[in-house]
C-alpha positions as CSV (number, residue, x, y, z in Angstrom):
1,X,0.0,0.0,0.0
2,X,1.1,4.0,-0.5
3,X,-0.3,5.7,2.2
4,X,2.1,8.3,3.8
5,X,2.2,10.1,6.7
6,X,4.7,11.7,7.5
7,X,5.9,14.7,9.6
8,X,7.5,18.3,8.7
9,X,8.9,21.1,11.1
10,X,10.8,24.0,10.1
11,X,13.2,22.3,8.3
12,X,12.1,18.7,8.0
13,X,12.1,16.2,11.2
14,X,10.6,13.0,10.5
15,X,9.8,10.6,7.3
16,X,7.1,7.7,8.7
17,X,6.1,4.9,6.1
18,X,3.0,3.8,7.7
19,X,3.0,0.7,4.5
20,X,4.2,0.2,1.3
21,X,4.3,-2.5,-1.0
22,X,2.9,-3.2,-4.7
23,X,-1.3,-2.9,-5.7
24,X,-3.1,-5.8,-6.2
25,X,-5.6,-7.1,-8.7
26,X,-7.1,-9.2,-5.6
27,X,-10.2,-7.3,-4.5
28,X,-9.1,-5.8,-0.8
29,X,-11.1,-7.5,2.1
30,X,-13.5,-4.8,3.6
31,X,-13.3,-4.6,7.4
32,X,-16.7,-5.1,9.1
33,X,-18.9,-1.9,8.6
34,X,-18.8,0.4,11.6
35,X,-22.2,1.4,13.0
36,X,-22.6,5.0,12.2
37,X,-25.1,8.1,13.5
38,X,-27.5,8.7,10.3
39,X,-26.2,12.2,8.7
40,X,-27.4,14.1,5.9
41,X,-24.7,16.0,3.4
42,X,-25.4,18.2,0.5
43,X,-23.2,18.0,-2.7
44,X,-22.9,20.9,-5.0
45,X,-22.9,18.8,-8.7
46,X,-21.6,20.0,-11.8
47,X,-23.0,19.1,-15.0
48,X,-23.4,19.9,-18.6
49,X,-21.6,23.9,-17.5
50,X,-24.6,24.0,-15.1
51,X,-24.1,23.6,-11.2
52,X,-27.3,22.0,-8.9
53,X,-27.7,20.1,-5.5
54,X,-28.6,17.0,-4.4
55,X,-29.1,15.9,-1.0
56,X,-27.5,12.5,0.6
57,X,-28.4,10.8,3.5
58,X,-25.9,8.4,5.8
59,X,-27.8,5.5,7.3
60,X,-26.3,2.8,9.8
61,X,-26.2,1.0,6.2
62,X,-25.2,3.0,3.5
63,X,-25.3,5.9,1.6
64,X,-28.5,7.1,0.0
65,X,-29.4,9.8,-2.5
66,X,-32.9,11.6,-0.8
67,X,-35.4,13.2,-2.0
68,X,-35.6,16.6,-0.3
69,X,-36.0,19.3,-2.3
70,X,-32.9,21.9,-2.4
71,X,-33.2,25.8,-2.6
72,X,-30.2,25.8,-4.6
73,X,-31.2,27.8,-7.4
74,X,-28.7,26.8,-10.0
75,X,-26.1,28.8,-11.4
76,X,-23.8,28.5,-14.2
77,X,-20.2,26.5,-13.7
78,X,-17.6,29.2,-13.0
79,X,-14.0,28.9,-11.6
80,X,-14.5,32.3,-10.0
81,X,-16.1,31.0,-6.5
82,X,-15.5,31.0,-2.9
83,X,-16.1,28.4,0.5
84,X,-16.2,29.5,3.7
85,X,-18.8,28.2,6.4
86,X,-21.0,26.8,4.3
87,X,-21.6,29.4,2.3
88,X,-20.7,30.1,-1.2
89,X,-20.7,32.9,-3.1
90,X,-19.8,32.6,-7.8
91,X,-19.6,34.7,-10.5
92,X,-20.3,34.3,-13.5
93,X,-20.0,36.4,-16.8
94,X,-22.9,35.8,-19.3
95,X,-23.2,36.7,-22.9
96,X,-25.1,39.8,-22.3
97,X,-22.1,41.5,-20.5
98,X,-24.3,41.1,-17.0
99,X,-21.9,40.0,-13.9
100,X,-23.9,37.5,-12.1
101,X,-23.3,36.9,-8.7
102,X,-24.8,33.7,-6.7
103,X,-24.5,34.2,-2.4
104,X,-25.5,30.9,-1.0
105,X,-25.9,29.1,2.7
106,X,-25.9,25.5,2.1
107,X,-26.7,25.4,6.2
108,X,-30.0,28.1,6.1
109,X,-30.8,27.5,2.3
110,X,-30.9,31.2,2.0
111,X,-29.4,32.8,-1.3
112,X,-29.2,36.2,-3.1
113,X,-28.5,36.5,-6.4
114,X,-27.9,40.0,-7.6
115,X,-26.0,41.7,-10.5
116,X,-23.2,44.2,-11.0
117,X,-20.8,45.9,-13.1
118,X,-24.5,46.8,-15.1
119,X,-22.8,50.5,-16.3
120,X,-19.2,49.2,-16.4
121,X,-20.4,45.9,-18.6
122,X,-18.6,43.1,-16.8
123,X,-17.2,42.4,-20.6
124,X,-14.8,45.6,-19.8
125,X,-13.7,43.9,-17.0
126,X,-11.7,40.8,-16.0
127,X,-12.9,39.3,-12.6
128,X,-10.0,37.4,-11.1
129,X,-11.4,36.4,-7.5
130,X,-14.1,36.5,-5.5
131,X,-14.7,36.0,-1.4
132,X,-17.4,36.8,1.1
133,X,-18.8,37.7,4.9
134,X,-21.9,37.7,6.2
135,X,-22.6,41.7,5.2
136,X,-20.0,41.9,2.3
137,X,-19.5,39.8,-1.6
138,X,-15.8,41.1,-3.0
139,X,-15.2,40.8,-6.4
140,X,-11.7,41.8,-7.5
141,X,-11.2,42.8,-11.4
142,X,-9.0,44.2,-13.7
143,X,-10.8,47.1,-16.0
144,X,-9.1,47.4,-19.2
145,X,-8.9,51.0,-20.8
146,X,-8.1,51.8,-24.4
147,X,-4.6,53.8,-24.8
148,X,-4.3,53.4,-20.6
149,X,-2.6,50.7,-18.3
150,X,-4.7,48.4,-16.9
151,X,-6.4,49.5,-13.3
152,X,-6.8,46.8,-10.4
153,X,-10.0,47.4,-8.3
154,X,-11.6,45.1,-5.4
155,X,-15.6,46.1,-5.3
156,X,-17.3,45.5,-1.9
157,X,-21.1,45.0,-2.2
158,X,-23.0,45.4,0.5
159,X,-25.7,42.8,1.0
160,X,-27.9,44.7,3.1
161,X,-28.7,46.7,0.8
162,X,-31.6,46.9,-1.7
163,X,-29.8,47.5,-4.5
164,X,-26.6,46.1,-3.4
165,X,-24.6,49.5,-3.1
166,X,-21.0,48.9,-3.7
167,X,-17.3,50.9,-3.7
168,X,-14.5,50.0,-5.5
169,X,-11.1,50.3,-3.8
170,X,-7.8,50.4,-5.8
171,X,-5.3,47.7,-5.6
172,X,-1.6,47.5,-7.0
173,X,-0.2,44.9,-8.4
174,X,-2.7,42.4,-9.8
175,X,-5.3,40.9,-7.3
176,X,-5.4,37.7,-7.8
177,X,-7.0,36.1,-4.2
178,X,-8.9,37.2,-1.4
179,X,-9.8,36.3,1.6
180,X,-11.5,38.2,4.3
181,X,-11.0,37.9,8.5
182,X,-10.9,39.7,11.6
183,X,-12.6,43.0,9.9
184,X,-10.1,43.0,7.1
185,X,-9.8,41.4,3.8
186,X,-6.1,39.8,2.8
187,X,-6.1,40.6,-1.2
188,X,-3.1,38.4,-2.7
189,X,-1.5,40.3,-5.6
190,X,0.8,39.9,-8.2
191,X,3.0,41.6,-9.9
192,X,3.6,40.6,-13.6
193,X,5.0,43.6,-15.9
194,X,8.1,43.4,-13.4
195,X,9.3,41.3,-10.5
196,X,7.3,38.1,-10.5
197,X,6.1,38.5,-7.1
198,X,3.8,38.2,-4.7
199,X,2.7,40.4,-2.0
200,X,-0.4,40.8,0.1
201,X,-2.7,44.1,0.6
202,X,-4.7,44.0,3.7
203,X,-8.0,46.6,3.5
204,X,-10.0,47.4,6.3
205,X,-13.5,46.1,5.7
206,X,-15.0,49.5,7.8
207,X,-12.9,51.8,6.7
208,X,-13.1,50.3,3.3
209,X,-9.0,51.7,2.7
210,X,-6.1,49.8,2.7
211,X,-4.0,49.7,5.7
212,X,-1.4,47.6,4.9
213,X,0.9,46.2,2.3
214,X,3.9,44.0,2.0
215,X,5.8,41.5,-0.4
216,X,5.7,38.1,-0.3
217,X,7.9,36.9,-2.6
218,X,7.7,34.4,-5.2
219,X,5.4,31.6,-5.7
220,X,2.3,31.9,-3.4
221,X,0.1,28.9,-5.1
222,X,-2.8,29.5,-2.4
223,X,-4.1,31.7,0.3
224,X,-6.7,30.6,2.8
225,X,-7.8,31.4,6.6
226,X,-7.2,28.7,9.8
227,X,-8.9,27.9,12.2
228,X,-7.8,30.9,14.5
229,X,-8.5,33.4,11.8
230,X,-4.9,33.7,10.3
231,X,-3.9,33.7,6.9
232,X,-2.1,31.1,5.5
233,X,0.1,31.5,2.3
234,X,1.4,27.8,1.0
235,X,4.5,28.0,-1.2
236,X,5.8,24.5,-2.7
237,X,8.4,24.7,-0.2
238,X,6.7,25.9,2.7
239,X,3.7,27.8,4.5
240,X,3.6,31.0,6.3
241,X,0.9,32.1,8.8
242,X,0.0,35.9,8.8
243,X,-1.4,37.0,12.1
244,X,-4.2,39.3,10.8
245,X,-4.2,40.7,14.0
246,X,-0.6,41.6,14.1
247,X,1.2,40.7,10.8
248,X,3.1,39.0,12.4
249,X,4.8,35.9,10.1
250,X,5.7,32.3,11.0
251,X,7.3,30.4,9.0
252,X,7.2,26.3,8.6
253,X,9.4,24.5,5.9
254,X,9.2,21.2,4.6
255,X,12.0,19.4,3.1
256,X,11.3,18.9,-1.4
257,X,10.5,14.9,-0.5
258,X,8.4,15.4,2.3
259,X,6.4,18.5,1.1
260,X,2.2,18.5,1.7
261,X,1.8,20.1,-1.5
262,X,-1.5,21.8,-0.7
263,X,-0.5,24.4,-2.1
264,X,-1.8,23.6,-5.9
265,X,-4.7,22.1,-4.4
266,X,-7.6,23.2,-5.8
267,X,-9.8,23.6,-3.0
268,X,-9.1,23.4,0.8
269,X,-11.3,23.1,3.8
270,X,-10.8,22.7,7.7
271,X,-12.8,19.8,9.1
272,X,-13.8,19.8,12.7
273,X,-10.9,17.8,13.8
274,X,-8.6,20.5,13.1
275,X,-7.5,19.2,10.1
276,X,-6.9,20.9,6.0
277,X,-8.6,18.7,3.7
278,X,-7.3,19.3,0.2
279,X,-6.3,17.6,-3.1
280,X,-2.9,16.6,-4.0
281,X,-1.7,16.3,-7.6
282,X,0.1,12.7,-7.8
283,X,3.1,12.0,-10.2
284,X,2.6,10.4,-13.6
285,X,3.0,7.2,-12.7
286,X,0.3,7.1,-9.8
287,X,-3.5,5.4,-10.9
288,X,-4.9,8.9,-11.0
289,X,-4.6,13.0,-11.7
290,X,-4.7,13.5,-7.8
291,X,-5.6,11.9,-4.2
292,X,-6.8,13.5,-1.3
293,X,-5.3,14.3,1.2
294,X,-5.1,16.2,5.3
295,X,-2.4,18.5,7.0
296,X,-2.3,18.6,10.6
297,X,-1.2,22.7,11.6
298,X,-0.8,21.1,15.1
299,X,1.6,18.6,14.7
300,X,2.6,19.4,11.3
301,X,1.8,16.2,9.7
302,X,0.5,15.1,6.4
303,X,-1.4,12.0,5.7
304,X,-1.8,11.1,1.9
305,X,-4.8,8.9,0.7
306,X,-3.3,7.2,-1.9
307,X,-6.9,4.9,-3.7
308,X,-4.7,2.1,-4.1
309,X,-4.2,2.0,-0.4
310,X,-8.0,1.2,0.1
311,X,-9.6,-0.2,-3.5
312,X,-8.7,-2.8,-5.4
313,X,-7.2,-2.4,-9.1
314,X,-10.5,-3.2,-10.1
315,X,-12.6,-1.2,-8.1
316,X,-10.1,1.8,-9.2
317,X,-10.1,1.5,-12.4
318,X,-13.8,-0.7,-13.7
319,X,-16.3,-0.6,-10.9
320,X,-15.5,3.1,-9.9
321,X,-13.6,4.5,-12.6
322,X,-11.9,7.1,-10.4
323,X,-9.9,9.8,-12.8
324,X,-9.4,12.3,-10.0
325,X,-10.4,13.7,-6.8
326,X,-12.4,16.7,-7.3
327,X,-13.7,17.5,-3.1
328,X,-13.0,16.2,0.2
329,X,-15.1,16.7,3.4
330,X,-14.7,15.7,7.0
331,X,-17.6,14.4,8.9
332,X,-16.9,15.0,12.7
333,X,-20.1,12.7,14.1
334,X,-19.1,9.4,12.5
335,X,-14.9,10.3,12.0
336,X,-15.2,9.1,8.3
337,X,-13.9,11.4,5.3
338,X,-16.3,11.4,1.8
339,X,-14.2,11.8,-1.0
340,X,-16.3,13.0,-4.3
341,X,-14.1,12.3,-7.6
342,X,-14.9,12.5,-11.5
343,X,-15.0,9.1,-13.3
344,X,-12.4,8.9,-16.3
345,X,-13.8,10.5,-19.2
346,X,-15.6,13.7,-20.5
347,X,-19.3,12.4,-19.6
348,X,-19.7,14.7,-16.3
349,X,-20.7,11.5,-14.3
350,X,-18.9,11.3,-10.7
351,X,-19.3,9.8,-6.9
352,X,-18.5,9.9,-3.8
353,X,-16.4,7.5,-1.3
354,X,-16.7,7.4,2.3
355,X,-13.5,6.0,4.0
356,X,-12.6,5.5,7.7
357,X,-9.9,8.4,8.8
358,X,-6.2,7.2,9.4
359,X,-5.0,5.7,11.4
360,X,-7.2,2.5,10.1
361,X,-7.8,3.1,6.6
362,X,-11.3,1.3,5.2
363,X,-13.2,1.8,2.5
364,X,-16.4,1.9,3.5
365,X,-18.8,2.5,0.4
366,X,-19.5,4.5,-2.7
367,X,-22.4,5.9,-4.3
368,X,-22.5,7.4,-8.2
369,X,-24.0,10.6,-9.2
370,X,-25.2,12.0,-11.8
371,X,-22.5,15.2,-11.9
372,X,-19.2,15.4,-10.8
373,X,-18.8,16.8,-6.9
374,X,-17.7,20.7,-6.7
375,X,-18.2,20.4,-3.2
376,X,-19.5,18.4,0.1
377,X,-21.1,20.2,3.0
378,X,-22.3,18.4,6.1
379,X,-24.6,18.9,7.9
């Protein structure tokens, strides 16, 4: 098997194996199914450029598609979205030059849906991020004038308000993340006509002006909050934590073998144990595009979930059809992990694994859908 956990520190301490040998075309013996608390989970499902919901349920059995009808009001597919608390909040640019904005609480099944940019056109603009709090959507953009350089903007739009009154706050270099906490909002920048680098811009949500700004250097793949409210910058080499209260940076480095690598993940989210869940990309010669995977801040320990560690070759390949995994989600009541992952090829058809948390790794069962998993909330 190829699951590895292993630890890093500020430079790297220890390398733990936990097993390792060759896959097998031998189906793997299933331990006896645990008895679990019944729990329902939403999956936000992409299909056909078009994203929906469909409810699950988690008996003492297995897992069951249910019935219940979602408020999800549907929304186009758009790589310009943002998770945080069960709430998500997309853009999406159509034809007609409107911006379309989707605000959604997977938890309350509340949503507003609202446009902007209507006198600006959003075809004048280029939107490069979005993020969200309870009062506030940001949208960050680039507007693109004839015979002038290209100005960086973050709009905050109030929610509150009828008609969703907004201000647009300049930003230098290129915003390119953001993510809001403790009364601020971290904007990750980038600057591309000179130094290659990265840098952060920290605006205070009241005040709505910037109040402070430094570099960050090179290679900042992903910024997200912890647990405490910090912000986290991953770097393939290492992570530094931003004290939003302070600014005050700590570093942790990992050595090039040993490296977590969340920070080309794709998405990342904290489960209740404390932990990151995110998506790892896997070399060539692994049996798919990328594996999910958990970082421990605490005790600075990865654990990757390698599907040949807890499928057969046949499962993986035939029964499952696993081509990569596409969202990861903790559930704290029963201490499994669902895994949701496309099926190999271009059909939009998906599922979603639930497997036993390390250290006893079991596959426990799967269940296909009719979409490919953007995202897992439970509730």
């Amino acid at each position: 098997m190829k699951t590895y956990i292993y630890v890093v520190g500020i430079l790297l301490t220890v390398f733990l194996v936990a097993c390792s040998s060759e896959s097998t075309n031998e189906p793997i013996e299933e331990n006896e199914t645990p008895i679990f608390v019944e729990a329902d989970y939403t999956v936000l499902l992409e299909k056909s450029g078009g994203l929906s919901a469909q409810g699950l349920t988690a008996g003492s059995d297995d897992l069951e598609i249910n019935d219940n009808d979602s408020s999800f009001p549907g929304f186009s597919n758009s790589d310009i979205f943002y998770n945080a608390d069960d709430i998500i909040s997309l853009y999406n640019a159509t034809s007609g030059c409107i911006g379309e904005v989707l605000y959604y609480n997977f938890e309350s099944e509340d949503s507003i849906e609202f446009e902007t940019f209507g006198v600006l056109g959003a075809c004048n603009v280029e939107v490069t991020s979005i993020a969200h709090t309870d009062d506030y959507v940001f949208i960050s953009f680039i507007k693109d004038e004839e015979g002038k350089s290209d100005t960086f903007y973050v709009r905050m739009i109030d929610l509150d308000t009828e008609n969703k009154d907004f201000v647009d706050i300049p930003v230098s270099p290129k915003p390119i993340a953001m993510v809001p906490t403790n009364d601020k909002l971290f904007v990750l920048t980038f600057d591309e006509d000179i130094t290659d680098e990265n840098g952060i811009s920290v605006i205070d949500i009241e005040d709505k002006t910037i109040v402070y700004e430094k570099n960050m250097g090179y290679d900042v793949g992903l910024m997200f909050k912890n647990l405490d409210g910090n912000i986290v910058l991953a770097y393939p080499e290492l992570h530094t934590i931003v004290d939003s209260s302070t600014m005050i940076e700590t570093y942790t480095r990992y050595d090039a073998d040993t490296a977590p690598n969340f920070y080309n993940s794709e998405f990342v989210s904290f489960g209740d144990d404390g932990k990151l869940y995110y998506q790892m990309k896997t070399e060539e010669s692994s049996a798919t595009e990328n594996i999910p995977a958990t970082y421990d801040f605490a005790t600075n320990t990865a654990v990757l979930y390698f599907y040949e560690n807890f499928l057969s070759t046949a499962q993986l390949s035939v029964e499952f059809e696993i081509e990569s995994t596409t969202s990861i989600a903790y559930d704290n009541a029963n201490d499994i992990i669902l895994v949701g992952y496309q099926k190999t090829g271009n059909d939009g058809k998906g599922g979603i694994l639930r497997i036993t948390s390390s250290p006893e790794l079991t596959f426990i069962d799967n269940i296909d859908l009719d979409g490919v998993p953007r995202s897992i909330y439970v509730k």
